[in-house]
N, C-alpha and C positions, 0 to 999 in steps of 0.2 A: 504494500500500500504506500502511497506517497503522501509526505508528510508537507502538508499545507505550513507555511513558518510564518506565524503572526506576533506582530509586537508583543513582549510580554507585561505590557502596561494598560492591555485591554481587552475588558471583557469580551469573551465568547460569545455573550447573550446577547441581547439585544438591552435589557433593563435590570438592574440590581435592585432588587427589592431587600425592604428592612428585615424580613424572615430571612433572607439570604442572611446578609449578616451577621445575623445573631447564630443563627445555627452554624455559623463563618465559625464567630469568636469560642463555637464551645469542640468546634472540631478541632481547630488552630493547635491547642498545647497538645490535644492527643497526637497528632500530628508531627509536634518537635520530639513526645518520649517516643515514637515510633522509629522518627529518624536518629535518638542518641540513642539505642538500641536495635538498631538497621533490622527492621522489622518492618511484613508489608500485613495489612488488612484489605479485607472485602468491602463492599459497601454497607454492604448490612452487617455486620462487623463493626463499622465506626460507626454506626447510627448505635445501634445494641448500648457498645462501650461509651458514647456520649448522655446516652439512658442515665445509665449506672454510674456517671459520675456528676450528672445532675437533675437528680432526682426532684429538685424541688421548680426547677425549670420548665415551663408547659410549652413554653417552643419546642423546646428539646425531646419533649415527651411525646410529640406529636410527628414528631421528622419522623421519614421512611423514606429506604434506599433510595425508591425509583428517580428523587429529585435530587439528589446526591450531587449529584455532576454541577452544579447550577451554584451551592455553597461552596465546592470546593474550588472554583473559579476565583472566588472570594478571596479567601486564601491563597491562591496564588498572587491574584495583585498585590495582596498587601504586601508576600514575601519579596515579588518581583522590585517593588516600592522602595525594600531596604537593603536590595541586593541581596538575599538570599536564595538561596537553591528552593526548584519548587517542590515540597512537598506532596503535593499531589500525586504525585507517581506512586507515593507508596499504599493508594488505595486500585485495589483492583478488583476487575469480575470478576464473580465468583466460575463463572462457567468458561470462560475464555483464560482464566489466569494471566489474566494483564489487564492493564490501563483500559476505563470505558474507548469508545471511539471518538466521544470529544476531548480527550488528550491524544489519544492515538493519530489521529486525521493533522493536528498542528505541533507535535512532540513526540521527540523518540526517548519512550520512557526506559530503557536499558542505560541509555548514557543520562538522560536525568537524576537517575536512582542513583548511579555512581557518584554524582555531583553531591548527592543529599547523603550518602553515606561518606563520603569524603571531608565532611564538614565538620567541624569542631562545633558542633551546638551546645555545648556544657553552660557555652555564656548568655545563652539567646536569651531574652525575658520572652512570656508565654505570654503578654499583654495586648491586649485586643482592642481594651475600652475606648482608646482615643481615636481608634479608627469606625470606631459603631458610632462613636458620639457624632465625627465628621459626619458619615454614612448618614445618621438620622435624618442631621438637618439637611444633604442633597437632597434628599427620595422622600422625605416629608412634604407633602403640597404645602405650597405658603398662601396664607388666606388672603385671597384677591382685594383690593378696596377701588372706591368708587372714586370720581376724580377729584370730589371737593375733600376728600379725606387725602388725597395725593397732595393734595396743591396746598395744605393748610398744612401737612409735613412740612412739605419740603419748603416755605414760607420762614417755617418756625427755627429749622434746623438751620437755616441760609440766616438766618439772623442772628443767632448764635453763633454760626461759628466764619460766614462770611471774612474776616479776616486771613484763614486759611486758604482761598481759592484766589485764581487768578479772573482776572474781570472777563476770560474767556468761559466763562461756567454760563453767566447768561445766556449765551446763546444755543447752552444745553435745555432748558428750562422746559422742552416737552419730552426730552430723552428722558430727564428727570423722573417726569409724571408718572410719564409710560410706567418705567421702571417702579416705582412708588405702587402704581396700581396695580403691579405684579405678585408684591408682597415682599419686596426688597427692603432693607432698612436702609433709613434716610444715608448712614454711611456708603450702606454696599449702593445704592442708586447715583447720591456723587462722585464717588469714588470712578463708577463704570460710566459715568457721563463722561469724566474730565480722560478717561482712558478710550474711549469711543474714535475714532478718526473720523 
């Protein structure tokens, strides 16, 4: 089979959802003791052992194999993110004895594995949180507002803090809106004004 080679800084899917992640951050450490013990698992194997090591977790309680592939993508960005080897590879079909075919079709998981077992993880932190925290607020919808609640923002915030911008920000003043009515906070709307071309 021919190994399609796509950046390792983006998703597979199409959309990351907040369940992805979460079910991201509770496979992740299983994940580092697998690889500081160069050890491979199933799918339903990491799900099982994700169970059983958070029990009080209802994300976690509810995952099942068949969406596997989808969290484990997750995981790969993040590690892709800090330069690390991907993990991923060390979950495989149970009936093929290797890598699903959405790692198989973009990575050859024989020299992946050797990457990840090659790797001194003794130091790695199993830390996840600040990447769900990020994650949340992407893939969280921001509540839309209407234009007179835009324009009395960014009125209020321009008055405030107007000293900081250059007198070319007026003529941002409906990118602004736009932006305001999207659900952007008054910094993140000037901020992407004044960087706009």
């Amino acid at each position: 089979m021919e190994v399609v080679v796509v950046n390792p800084t983006e998703s597979l899917y199409k959309n990351v959802t907040l369940n992805d992640v979460q079910l991201a951050s509770a496979y992740y450490p299983l994940l580092v003791d697998l690889a500081r013990h160069k050890h491979c698992l199933t799918y339903g194997e990491l799900v099982d052992k994700a169970k059983e090591a958070y029990p009080g977790k209802e994300v976690v309680q509810k995952a099942i194999a068949v969406s596997t592939g989808r969290k484990l993508d997750v995981v790969r960005l993040f590690t892709s993110e800090r330069g690390l080897p991907d993990l991923t590879c060390l979950i495989i079909n149970k009936g093929l004895g290797e890598c699903g075919v959405g790692f198989t079709q973009h990575f050859d998981p024989e020299t992946t594995r050797a990457e990840v077992f090659a790797f001194d993880w003794s130091n790695v932190s199993t830390d996840f949180d600040g990447y769900i925290k990020h994650t949340e607020k992407v893939v969280t919808p921001r509540p839309k507002r209407k234009r007179q609640v835009a324009l009395n923002l960014m009125s209020t915030f321009y008055a405030k803090h107007k000293t900081r911008f250059p007198p070319v920000i007026r003529d941002k003043r409906e990118l602004i809106i736009e932006l305001l009515e999207k659900g952007l906070s008054e910094e993140e709307a000037f901020t992407e004004a004044l960087n706009a071309t």
